[in-house]
Structures are given as C-alpha cells and as structure tokens.
VOBA-1610 file (N, C-alpha, C; in pm, whole numbers, padded with zeros to 5 digits, always signed):
BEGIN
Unk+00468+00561-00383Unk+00335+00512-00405Unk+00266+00591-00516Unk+00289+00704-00485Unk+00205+00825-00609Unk+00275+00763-00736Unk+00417+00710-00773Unk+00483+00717-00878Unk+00436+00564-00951Unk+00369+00482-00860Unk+00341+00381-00956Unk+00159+00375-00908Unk+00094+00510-00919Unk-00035+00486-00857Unk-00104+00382-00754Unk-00022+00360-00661Unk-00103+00286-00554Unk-00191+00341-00517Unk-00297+00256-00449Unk-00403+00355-00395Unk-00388+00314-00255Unk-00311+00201-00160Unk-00265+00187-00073Unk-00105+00090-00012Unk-00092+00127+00084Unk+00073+00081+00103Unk+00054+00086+00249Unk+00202+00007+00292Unk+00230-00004+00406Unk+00385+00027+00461Unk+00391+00112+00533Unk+00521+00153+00559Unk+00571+00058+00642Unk+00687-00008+00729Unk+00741-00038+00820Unk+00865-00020+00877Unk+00904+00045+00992Unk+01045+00012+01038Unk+01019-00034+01150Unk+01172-00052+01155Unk+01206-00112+01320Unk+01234-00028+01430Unk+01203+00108+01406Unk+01261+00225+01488Unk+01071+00305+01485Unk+01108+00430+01480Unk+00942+00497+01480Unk+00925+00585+01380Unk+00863+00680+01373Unk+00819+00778+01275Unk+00805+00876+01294Unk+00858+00984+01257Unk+00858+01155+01294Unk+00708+01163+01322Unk+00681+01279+01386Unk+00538+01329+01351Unk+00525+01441+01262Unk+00613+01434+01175Unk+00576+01448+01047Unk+00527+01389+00912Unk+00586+01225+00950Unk+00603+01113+00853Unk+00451+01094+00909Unk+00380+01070+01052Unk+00241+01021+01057Unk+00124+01162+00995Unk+00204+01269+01051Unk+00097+01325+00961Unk+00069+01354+00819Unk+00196+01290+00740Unk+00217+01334+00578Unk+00128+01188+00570Unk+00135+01054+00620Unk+00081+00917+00603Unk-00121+00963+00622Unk-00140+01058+00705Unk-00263+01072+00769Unk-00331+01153+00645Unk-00281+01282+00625Unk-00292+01358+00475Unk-00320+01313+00369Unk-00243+01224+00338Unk-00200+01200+00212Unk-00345+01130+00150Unk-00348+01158-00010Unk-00501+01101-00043Unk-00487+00939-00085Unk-00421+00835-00002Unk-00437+00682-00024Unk-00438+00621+00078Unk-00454+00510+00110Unk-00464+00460+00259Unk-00297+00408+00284Unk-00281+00478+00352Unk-00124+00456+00400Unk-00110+00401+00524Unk-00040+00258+00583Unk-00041+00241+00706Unk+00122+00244+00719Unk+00134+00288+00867Unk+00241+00277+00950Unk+00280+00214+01055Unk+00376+00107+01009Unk+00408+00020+01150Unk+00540+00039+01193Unk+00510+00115+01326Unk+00675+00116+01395Unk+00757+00048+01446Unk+00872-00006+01488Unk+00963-00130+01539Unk+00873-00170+01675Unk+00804-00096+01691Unk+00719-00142+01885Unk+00575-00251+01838Unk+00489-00162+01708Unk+00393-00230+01673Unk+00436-00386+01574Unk+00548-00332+01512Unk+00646-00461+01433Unk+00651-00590+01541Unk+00692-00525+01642Unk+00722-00633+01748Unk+00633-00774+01784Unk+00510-00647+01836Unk+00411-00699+01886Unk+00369-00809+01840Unk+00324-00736+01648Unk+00275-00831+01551Unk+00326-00944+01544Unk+00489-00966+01538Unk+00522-01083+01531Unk+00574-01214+01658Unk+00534-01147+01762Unk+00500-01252+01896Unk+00326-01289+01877Unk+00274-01183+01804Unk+00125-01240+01785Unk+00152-01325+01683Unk+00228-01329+01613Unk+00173-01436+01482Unk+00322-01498+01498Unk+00363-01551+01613Unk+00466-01672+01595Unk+00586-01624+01510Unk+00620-01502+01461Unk+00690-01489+01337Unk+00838-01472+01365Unk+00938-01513+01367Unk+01085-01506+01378Unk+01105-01512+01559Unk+01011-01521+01657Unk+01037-01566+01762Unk+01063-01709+01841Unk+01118-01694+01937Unk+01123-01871+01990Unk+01010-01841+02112Unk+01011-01957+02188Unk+00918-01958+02345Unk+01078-02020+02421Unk+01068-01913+02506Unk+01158-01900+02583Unk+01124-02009+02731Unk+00989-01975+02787Unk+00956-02034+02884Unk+00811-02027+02885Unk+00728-02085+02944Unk+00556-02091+02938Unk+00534-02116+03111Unk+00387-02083+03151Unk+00378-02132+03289Unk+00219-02166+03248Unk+00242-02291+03365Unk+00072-02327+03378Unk+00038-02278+03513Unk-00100-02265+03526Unk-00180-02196+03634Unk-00288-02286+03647Unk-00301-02326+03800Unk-00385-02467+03772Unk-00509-02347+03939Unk-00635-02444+03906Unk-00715-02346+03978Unk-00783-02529+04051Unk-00864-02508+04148Unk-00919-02617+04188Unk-01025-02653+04129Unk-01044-02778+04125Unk-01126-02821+04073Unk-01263-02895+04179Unk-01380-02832+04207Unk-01455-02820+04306Unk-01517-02952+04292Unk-01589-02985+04116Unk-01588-03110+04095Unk-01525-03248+04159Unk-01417-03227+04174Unk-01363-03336+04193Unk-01368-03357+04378Unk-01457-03338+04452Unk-01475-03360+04620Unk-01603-03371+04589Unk-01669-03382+04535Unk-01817-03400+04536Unk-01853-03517+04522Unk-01953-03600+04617Unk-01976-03760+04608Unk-02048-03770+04536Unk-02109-03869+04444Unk-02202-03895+04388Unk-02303-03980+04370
//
C-alpha cells in the first residue's frame, strides 16, 4: 500500500491474522481493514455471495384476528 501510496486497503483471508498483522493494520498511518476467513464467511451468507439455501423453516404464530365475529 505505502509503495503505490494508498491511503486505504483491505486485507482478506480465509484463515486469521497474527496479533501482530492487527496491530501493524491498527498502527499503521492509512485506513487498513482486516477481514478474517470467520468475518469472510459471515459477509458472504449476508450478501447471498457463493452460497446455496440448503433448507428454510416457516414459523407460523396464531392469528387472533381470525375468531373474532364481526
């Protein structure tokens, strides 16, 4: 990043990061983010990204409305 002047970047793996790598990222004078294979994950069940839907469930609650005469 220093070598082509960024002033911010984003790291990612699929594994984690020393706590040396978060504190050289925390230090360092540019905004540096770090995403580890756990937060990688997450992100991409949040945003649909290279996952399938395996299974879904519905949850049905009563509906009180519907016994009431009118």
């Amino acid at each position: 990043m220093h070598g082509k002047k960024a002033d911010k970047g984003v790291f990612i793996t699929t594994s984690s990061f020393s706590k040396n790598a978060r504190a050289y990222a925390a230090d360092v004078g540019t905004n540096v983010i770090l995403i580890c294979g756990k937060h990688l994950a997450q992100l991409m069940i949040d945003h649909d990204v290279g996952v399938s839907e395996v299974s879904s469930y519905t949850i049905k609650k009563i509906d009180t409305d519907y016994f009431i005469d009118e």
